[in-house]
C-alpha positions in Angstrom: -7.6 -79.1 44.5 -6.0 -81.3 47.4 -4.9 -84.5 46.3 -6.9 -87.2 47.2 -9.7 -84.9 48.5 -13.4 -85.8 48.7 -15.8 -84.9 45.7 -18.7 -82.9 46.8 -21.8 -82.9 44.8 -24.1 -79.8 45.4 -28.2 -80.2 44.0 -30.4 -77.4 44.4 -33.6 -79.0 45.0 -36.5 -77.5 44.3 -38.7 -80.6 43.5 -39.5 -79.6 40.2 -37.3 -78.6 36.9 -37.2 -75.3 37.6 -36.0 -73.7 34.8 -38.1 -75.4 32.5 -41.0 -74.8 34.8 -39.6 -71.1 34.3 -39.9 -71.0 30.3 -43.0 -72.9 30.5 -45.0 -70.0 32.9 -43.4 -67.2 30.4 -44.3 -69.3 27.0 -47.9 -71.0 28.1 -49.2 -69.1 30.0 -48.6 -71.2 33.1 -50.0 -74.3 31.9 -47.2 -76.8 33.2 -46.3 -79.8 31.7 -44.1 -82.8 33.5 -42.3 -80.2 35.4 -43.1 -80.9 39.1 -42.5 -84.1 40.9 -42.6 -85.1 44.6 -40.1 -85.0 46.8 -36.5 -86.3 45.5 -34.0 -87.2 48.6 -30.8 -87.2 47.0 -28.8 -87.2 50.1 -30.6 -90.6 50.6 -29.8 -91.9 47.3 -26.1 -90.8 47.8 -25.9 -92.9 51.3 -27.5 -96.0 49.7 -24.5 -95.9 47.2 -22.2 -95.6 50.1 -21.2 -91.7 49.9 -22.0 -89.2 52.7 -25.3 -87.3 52.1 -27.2 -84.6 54.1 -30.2 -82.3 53.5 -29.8 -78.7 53.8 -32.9 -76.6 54.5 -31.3 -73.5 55.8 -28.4 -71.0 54.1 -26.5 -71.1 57.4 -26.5 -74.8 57.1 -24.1 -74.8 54.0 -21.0 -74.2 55.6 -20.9 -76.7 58.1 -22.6 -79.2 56.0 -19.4 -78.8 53.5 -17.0 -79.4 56.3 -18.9 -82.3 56.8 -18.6 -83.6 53.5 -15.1 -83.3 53.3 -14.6 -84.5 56.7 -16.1 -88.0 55.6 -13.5 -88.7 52.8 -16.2 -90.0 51.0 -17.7 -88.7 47.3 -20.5 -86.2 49.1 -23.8 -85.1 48.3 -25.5 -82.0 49.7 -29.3 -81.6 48.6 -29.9 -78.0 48.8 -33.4 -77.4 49.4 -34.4 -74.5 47.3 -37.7 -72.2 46.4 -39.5 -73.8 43.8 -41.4 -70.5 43.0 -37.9 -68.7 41.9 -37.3 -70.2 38.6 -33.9 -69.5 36.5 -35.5 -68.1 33.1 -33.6 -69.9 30.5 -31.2 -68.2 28.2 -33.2 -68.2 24.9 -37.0 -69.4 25.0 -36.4 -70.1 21.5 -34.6 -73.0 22.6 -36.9 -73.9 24.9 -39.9 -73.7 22.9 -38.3 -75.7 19.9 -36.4 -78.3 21.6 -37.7 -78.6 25.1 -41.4 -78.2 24.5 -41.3 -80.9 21.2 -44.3 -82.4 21.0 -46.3 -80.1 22.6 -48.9 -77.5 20.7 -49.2 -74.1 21.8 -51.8 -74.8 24.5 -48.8 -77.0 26.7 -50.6 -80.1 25.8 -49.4 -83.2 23.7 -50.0 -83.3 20.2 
């Protein structure tokens, strides 16, 4: 890394927690439980703490948008707008089920 060189934070936004949203749809039965949420803009956030944000809603986007970033000599955040309907699965549901999902009965609802 250059010395002295910008940071540049990349989110891929897909207004929800994905992945969790992922193991929930495989584990119940795509009942969803505090998984979605409105509209984050984290390129906002980043210029109301004084960095250099931008939205990106397009792949071809990316590569001038990083230029960008750097070019500001500022810490950088690029919100990467993403699909919400392709969740990563997570590694072991096991996991998910036991840790994530603590609280919840079988059915995806609060116990």
């Amino acid at each position: 890394m250059r010395e002295n060189a910008p940071i540049v934070v990349i989110i891929a936004n897909d207004c929800c927690w994905g992945m969790i949203k992922g193991g929930q749809k495989l584990v119940y039965e795509e009942r969803y439980c505090g998984v979605d949420f409105t509209d984050a803009r984290y390129d906002k956030l980043a210029e109301a703490l004084g960095c250099y944000g931008e939205r990106i809603t397009e792949p071809a986007q990316i590569r001038p948008a990083l230029q960008r970033a750097a070019d500001s000599g500022k810490p950088a955040v690029l919100d990467v707008m993403v699909d919400p309907e392709v969740h990563l699965v997570p590694p072991d549901l096991v996991v998910l089920d036991s840790v994530w999902m603590e609280g919840c009965d079988a059915k995806g609802s609060y116990s």
